[in-house]
C-alpha positions in Angstrom: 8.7 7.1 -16.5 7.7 4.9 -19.2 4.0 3.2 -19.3 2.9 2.1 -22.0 2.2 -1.7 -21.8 3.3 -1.8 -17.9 1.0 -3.4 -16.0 0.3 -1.5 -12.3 -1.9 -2.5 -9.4 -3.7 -0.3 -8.1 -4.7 -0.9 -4.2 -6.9 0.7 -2.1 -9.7 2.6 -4.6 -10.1 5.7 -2.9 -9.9 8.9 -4.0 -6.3 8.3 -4.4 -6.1 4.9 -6.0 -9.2 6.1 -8.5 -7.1 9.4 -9.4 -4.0 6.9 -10.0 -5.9 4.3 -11.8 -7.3 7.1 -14.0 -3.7 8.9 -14.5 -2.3 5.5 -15.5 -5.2 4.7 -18.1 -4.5 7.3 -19.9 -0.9 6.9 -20.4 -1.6 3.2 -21.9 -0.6 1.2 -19.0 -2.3 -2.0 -18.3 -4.1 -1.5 -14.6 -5.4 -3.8 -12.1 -7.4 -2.1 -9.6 -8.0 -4.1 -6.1 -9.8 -3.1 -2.6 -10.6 -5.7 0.4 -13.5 -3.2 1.1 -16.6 -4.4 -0.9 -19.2 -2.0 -1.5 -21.9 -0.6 -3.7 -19.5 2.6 -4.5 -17.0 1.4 -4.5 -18.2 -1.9 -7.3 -20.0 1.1 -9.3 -16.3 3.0 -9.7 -14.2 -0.3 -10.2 -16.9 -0.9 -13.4 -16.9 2.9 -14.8 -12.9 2.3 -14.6 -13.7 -1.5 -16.1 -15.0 0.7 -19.3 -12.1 2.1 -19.7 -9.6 -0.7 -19.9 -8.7 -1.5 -16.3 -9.1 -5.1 -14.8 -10.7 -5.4 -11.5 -9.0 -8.0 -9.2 -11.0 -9.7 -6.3 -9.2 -11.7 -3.3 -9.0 -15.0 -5.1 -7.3 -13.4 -8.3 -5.1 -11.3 -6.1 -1.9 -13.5 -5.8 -2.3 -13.6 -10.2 -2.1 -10.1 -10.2 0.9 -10.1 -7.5 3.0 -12.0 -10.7 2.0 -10.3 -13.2 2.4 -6.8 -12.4 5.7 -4.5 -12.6 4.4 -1.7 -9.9 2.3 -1.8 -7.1 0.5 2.0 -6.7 -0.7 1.6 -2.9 -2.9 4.1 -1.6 -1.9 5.9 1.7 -4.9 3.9 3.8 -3.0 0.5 3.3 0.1 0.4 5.7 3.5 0.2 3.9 3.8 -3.4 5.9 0.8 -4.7 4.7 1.3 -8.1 3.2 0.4 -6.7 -0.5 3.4 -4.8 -0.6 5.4 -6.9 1.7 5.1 -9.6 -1.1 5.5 -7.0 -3.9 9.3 -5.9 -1.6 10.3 -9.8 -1.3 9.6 -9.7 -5.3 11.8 -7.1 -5.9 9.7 -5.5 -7.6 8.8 -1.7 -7.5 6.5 0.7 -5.1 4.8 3.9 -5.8 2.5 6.1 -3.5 -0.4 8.3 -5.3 2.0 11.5 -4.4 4.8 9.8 -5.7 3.3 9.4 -8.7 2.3 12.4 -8.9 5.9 14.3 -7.8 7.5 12.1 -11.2 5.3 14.6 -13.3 5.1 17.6 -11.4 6.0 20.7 -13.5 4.8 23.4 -11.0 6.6 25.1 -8.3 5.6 23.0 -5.2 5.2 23.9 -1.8 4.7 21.2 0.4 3.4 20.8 4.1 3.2 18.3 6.5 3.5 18.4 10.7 1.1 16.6 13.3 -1.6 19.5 13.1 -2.1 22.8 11.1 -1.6 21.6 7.7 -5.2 22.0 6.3 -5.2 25.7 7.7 -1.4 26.6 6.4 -2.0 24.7 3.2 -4.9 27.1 3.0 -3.8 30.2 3.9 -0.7 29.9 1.2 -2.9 28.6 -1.8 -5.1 31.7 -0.9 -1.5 34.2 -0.8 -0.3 33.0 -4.3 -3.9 33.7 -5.6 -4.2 37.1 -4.2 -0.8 37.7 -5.6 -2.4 36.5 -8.9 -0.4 33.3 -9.3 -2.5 30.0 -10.5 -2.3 27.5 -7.6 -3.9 24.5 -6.7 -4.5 22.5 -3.5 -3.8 19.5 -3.6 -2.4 16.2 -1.5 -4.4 15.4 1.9 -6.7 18.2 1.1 -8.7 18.7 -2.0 -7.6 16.4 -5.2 -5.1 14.6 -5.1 -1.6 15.5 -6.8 -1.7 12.9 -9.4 -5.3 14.4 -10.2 -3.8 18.1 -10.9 -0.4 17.4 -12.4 -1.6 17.6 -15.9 -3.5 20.8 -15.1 -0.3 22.4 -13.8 2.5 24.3 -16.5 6.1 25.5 -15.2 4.8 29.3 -13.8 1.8 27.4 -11.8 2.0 26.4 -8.1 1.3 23.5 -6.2 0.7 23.9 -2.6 0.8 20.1 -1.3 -0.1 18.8 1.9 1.4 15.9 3.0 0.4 13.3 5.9 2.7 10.3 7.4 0.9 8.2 5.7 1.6 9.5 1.7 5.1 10.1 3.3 5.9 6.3 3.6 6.2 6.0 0.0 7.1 9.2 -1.0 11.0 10.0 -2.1 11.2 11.8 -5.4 9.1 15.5 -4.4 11.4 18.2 -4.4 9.5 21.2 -3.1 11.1 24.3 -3.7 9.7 24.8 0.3 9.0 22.8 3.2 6.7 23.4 5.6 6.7 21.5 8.8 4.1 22.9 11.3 5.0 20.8 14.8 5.4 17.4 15.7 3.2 15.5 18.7 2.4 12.6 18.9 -0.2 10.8 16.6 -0.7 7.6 14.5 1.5 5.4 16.6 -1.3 2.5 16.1 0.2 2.5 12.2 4.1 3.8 13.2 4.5 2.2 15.9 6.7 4.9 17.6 7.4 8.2 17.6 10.9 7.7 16.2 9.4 6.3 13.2 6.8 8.9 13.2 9.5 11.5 13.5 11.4 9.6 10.6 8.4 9.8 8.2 7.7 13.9 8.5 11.5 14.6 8.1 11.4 12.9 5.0 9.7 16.2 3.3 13.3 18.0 3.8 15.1 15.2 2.4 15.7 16.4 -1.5 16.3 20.2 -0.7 19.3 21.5 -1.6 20.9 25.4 -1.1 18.2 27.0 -3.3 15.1 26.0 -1.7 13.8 26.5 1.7 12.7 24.6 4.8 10.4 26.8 7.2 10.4 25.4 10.7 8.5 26.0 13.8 11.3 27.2 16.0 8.7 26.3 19.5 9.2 22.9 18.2 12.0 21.3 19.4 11.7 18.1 17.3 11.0 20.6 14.7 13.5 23.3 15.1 16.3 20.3 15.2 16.0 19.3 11.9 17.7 22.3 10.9 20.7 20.9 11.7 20.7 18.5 9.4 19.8 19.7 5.7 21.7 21.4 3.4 18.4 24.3 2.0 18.1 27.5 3.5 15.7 27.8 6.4 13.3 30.5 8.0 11.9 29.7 11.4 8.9 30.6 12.7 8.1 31.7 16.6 5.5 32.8 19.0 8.7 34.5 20.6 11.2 37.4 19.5 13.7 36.6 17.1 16.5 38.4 15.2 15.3 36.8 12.1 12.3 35.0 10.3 8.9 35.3 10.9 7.4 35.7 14.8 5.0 37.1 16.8 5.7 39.5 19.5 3.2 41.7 21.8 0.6 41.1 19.4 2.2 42.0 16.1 3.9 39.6 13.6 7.0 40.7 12.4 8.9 39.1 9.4 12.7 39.9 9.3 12.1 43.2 11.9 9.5 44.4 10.3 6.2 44.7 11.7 3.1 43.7 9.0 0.0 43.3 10.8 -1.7 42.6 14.8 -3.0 39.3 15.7 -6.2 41.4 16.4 -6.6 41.6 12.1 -7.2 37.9 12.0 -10.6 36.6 11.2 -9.3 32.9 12.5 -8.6 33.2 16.0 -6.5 31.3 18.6 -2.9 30.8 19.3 -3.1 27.5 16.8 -4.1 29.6 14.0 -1.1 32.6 14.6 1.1 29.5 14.2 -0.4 28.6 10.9 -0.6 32.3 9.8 3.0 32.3 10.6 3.9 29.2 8.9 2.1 30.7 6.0 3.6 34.6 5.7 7.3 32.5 6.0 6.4 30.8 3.2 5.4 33.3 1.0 8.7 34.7 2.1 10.3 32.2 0.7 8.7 32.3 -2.6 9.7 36.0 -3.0 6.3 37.6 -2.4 5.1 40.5 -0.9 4.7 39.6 2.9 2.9 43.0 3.9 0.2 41.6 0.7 0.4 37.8 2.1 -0.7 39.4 5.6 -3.8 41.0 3.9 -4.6 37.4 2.5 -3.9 35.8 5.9 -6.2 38.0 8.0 -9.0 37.6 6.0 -8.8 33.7 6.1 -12.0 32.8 7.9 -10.9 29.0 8.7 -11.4 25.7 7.5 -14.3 23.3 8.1 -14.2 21.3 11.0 -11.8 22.9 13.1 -13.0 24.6 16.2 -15.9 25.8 13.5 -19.1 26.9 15.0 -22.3 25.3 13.9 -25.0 26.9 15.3 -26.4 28.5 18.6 -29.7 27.1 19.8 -31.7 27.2 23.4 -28.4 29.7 24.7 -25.8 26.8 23.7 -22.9 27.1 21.0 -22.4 24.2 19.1 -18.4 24.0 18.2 -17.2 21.1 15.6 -13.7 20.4 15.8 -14.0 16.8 14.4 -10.7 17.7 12.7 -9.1 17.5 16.1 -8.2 13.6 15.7 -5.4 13.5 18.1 -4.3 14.7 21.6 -2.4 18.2 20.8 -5.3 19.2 19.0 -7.8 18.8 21.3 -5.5 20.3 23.8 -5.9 23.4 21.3 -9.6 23.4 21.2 -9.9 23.4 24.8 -7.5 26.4 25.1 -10.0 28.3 23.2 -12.9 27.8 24.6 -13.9 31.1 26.5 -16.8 29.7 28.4 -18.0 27.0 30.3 -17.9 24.0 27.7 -19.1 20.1 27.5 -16.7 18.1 25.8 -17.7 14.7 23.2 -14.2 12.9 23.4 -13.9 9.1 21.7 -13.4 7.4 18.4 -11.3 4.9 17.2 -7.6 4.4 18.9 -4.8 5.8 17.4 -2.4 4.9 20.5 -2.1 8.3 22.6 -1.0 8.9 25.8 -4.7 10.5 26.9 -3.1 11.7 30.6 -1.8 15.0 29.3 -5.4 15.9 27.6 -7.6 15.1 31.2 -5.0 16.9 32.9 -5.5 20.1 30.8 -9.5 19.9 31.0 -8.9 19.7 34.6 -7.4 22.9 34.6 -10.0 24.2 31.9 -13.6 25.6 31.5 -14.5 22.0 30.0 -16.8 21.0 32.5 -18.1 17.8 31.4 -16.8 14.9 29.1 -19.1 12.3 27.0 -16.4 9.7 26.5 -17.7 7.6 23.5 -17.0 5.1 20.6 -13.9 2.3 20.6 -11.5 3.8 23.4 -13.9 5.4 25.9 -12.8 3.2 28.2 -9.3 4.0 27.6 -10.4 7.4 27.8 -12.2 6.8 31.3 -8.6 5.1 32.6 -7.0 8.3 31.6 -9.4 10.6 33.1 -9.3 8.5 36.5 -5.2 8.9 36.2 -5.6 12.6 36.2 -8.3 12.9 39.0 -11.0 14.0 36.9 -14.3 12.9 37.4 -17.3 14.9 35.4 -18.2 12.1 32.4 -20.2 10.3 31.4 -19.7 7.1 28.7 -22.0 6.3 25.9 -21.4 3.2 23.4 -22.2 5.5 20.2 -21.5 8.7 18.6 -25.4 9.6 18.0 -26.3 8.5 22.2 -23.5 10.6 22.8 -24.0 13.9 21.2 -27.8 13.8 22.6 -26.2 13.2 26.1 -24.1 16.2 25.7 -26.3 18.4 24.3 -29.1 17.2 27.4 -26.0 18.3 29.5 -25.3 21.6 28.3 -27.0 24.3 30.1 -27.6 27.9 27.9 -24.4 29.9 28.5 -22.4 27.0 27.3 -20.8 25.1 24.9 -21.1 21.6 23.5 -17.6 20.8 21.8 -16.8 18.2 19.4 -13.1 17.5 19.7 -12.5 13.9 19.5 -8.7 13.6 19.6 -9.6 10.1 17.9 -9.9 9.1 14.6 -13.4 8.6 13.0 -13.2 5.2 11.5 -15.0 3.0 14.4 -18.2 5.0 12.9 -17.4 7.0 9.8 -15.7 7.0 6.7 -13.7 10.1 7.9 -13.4 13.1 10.4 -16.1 15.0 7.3 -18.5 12.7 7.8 -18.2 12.9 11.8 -18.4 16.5 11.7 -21.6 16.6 9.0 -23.2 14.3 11.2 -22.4 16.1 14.4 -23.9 19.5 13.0 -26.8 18.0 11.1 -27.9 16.4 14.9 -27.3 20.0 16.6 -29.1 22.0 13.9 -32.2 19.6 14.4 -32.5 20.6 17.8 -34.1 18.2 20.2 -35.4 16.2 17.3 -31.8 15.4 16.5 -30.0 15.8 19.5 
């Protein structure tokens, strides 16, 4: 793709519009760089990128901008029917993603993953495989830098291991990975899909470009999953908490990859059912690469977990304090509560992302959650839910702070205080990190913070 002298806009300056302004800089385009969100960061990065030959653009010089630039680069926060690039579409005119932009110049071998939950932990676990098998790979995508951030970094004999959310997925088209990864599908963002057929649409999009020699690996215990098998033309190993005559599964215990047994679930530093799935989703891929799978298993059992999911803070006063602030929709606080192993007291609420909340109240019913502290922008949709099921231990709270002190004034020693929201963060926070910093910075302060 040729830039010199093409002028780009650049919306939405996040990590991912900064990493595409700077990527385009430096190939000579001519950039305009816009965000509706007006803060101190975020004027302090539009002037070091002013330095540098950009041109910022405010709300009165957007529609300018509009005409005069070729591309619109839209950052994956801004919703593909958002009336920037709706008028860049009636234009004719063309639109990029960060990832897309980064897949144009992508030399490495990639191996992408996207699904409703797991990614962060599978993306993980293969990034730390390729590096035990001494390969130079980088993380990049939805976790860590983003792609258009590392493409220059990367040569021919380097890996990418890319994950991938709905959102980069609207305007993503070129990315050939050599494999797919799709770890399950439930629902989640329907407040920005709409539906799940469109939500559906969006992750199957990451099998699109395969062809014979690359590989799709698919959660067979995923129907929506394992159906897309049907459809593409690349080879395909499935994955399975069930017996199988082929691929990767678990069975009494063991995981076996093509019959042959490689390690016990018991090896795993990461524990629950979730994280077998992402282990795997992970010893499949490595299959697919060519690498030693009884070597990838000694990289996968010593993977510890990632930040924020089902991730104990601290124990104080006889209580464990559990942040799973990664746990932004229903399935994966369904997940959370499955492995809690004592009597636990739930913080549940955030912004709406449009679930169906019945399934989760039934399930705590059932559980060892014996309290909720329904909080933020949907606890009341939250409370309607939990009156559906039958279930009547909450309590509500306006705020995230109010309700983390309620919960932990709840919590008797011998139990647990879980964060698991199945919510998004953005009624309070800039992101699920930020929950979950705040959430263990009020625990570890004891009653002073809680």
């Amino acid at each position: 793709m040729y830039f010199k002298n093409q002028k780009f806009l650049v919306a939405g300056m996040s990590k991912s519009g900064e990493s595409s302004a700077r990527f385009l800089l430096r190939r000579g385009a001519e950039v305009y760089l816009y965000d509706d969100v007006v803060s101190d960061k975020i004027s302090a990065l539009m002037t070091e990128l002013t330095l540098l030959g950009a041109h910022p653009v405010d709300a009165d010089g957007l529609e300018r901008a509009v005409s005069l630039c070729d591309i619109l680069v839209l950052s994956p926060g801004i919703p593909i029917d958002n009336s920037l690039p709706v008028s860049f579409r009636r234009q004719g005119k063309c639109i990029l993603g960060e990832e897309e932009l980064g897949a144009l110049f992508l030399r490495a071998t990639a191996v992408a993953v996207t699904g409703t939950n797991g990614k962060t932990t599978t993306v993980s676990m293969i990034d730390g495989i390729l590096k035990a098998a001494g390969k130079n790979s980088v993380m990049c995508g939805n976790i860590g830098n983003p792609l258009v951030g590392e493409v220059e970094k990367l040569d021919f004999d380097d890996f990418a291991v890319i994950e991938i959310s709905s959102f980069q997925l609207e305007t993503l088209s070129s990315l050939r990975p050599h494999v797919a990864v799709i770890t399950n599908i439930t629902e989640d963002h329907l407040n920005r899909h709409y539906n799940m057929e469109n939500y559906i649409f969006l992750k199957s999009k990451i099998l699109r470009n395969l062809r014979g020699s690359e590989y799709a690996v698919l959660n067979a215990d995923d129907k929506i999953v394992g159906a897309f098998a049907e459809k593409i033309r690349s080879r395909v190993i499935f994955f399975s908490m069930k017996p199988r005559s082929d691929g990767v599964w678990c069975e009494n215990g063991a995981v076996y990859c093509e019959g042959v047994r490689i390690f016990s679930v018991t090896d795993m530093q990461a524990s629950g059912t979730h994280n077998v799935y992402n282990a795997l989703a992970a010893i499949a891929a490595a299959e697919a690469l060519g690498l030693d799978v009884k070597e990838a298993a000694r990289a996968v059992c010593s993977f510890k977990g990632v930040r924020h999911r089902i991730e104990t803070v601290c124990e104080r006063d006889g209580k464990t304090y559990i942040d799973d602030s990664k746990g932004t929709n229903v399935d994966a606080a369904i997940k959370a509560v499955d492995c809690m192993r004592r009597e636990t007291v739930m913080l549940l609420g955030g912004k709406d992302k449009g679930y169906e909340y019945y399934p989760l109240f039934k399930k705590i019913k059932e559980s060892r959650v014996v309290h909720t502290v329904l909080y933020g922008e949907n606890r009341f949709r939250l409370l309607s839910a939990a009156q559906e099921a039958g279930y009547s231990s909450f309590s509500l709270c306006t705020d995230f702070e109010m309700a983390v002190k309620l919960a932990d004034h709840t919590a008797k020693s011998g139990q647990n205080v879980l964060l698991s929201p199945a919510s998004s963060s953005f009624d309070e926070f800039s992101g699920y990190e930020e929950r979950g910093d705040a959430f263990a910075r009020m625990v570890k302060g004891g009653n002073e913070g809680a």
